[in-house]
C-alpha positions as CSV (number, residue, x, y, z in Angstrom):
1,X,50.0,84.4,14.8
2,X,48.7,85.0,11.1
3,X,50.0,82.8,8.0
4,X,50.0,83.5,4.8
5,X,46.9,81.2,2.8
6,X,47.7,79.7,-0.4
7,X,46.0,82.4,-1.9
8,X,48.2,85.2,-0.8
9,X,51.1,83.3,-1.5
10,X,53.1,83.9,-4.8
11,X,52.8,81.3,-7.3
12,X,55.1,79.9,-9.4
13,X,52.4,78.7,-11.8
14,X,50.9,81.7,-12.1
15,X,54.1,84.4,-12.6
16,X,54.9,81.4,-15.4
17,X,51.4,82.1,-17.2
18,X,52.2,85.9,-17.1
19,X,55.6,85.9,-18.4
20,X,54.2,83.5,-21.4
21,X,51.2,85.9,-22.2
22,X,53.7,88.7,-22.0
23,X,56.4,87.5,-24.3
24,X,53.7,86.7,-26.9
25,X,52.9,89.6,-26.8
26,X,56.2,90.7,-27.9
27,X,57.0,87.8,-29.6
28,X,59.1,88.6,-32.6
29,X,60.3,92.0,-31.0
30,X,62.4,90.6,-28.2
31,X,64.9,87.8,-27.4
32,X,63.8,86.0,-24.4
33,X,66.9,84.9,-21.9
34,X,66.0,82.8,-18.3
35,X,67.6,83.2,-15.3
36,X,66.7,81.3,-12.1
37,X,63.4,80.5,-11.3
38,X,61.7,83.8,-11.4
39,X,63.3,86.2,-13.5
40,X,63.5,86.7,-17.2
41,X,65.2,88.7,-19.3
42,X,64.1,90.3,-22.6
43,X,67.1,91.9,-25.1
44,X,66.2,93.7,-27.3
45,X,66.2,91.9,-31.4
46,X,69.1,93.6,-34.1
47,X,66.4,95.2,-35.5
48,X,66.2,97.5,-32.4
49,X,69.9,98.4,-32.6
50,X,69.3,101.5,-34.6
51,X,67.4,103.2,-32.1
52,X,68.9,105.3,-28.8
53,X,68.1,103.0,-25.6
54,X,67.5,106.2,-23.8
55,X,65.0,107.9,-25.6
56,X,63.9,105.1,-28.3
57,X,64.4,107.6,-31.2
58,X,65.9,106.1,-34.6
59,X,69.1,107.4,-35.1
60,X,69.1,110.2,-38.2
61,X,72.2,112.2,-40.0
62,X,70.8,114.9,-37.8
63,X,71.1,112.9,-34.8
64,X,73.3,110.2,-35.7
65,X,74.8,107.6,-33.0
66,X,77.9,108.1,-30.6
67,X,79.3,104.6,-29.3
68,X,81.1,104.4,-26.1
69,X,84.1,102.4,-25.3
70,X,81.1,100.0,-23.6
71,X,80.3,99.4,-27.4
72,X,76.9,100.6,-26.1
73,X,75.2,103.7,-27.9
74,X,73.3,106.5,-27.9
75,X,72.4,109.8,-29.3
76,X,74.7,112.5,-28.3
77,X,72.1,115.0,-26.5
78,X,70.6,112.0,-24.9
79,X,74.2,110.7,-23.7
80,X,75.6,114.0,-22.1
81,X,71.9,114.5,-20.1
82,X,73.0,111.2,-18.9
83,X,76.6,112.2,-17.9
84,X,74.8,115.2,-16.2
85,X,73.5,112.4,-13.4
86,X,75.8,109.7,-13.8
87,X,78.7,108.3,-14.9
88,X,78.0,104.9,-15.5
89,X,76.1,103.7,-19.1
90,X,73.0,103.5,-18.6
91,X,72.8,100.3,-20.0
92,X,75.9,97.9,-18.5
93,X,76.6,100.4,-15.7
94,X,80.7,100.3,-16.9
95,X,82.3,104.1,-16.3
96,X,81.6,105.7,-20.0
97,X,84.4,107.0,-22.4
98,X,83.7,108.1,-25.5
99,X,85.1,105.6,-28.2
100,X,86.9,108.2,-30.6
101,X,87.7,105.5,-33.2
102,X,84.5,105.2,-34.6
């Protein structure tokens, strides 16, 4: 019978080294959330809120944003090649409406 060594087992220590060279690499850009032992969670910062989550293009008076009863949003091409697939938001996975108040 074959057991893992300690080299081919997963390391705490050394997932915790990459997640801190990662985040400061994004440092300013991103939020950082933990949860549990091994995952974390980046959001993005309000600066990021103008941009379209789908295709990460600033939102113009061309191509302005359309927010969904999720409060999540997204430019309008972008959203209805979504609804083509799915339809759940892409980002909270909630059934999307369209939120005609705003």
């Amino acid at each position: 019978m074959e057991t893992m060594s300690s080299v081919d087992k997963p390391s705490k220590t050394n997932y915790d080294t990459k997640m801190k060279r990662s985040s400061s690499a994004y440092g300013d850009k991103l939020s950082r959330k933990e949860s549990g032992n091994y995952f974390t969670y980046f959001s993005p910062s309000t600066e990021d809120e103008d941009v379209c989550p789908t295709c990460l293009e600033d939102y113009t008076s061309e191509n302005p944003r359309i927010v969904m009863q999720c409060s999540h949003h997204f430019h309008l091409g972008c959203i209805y090649e979504w609804m083509e697939r799915s339809e759940a938001c892409p980002v909270c996975g909630k059934k999307m409406e369209f939120n005609e108040t705003t």
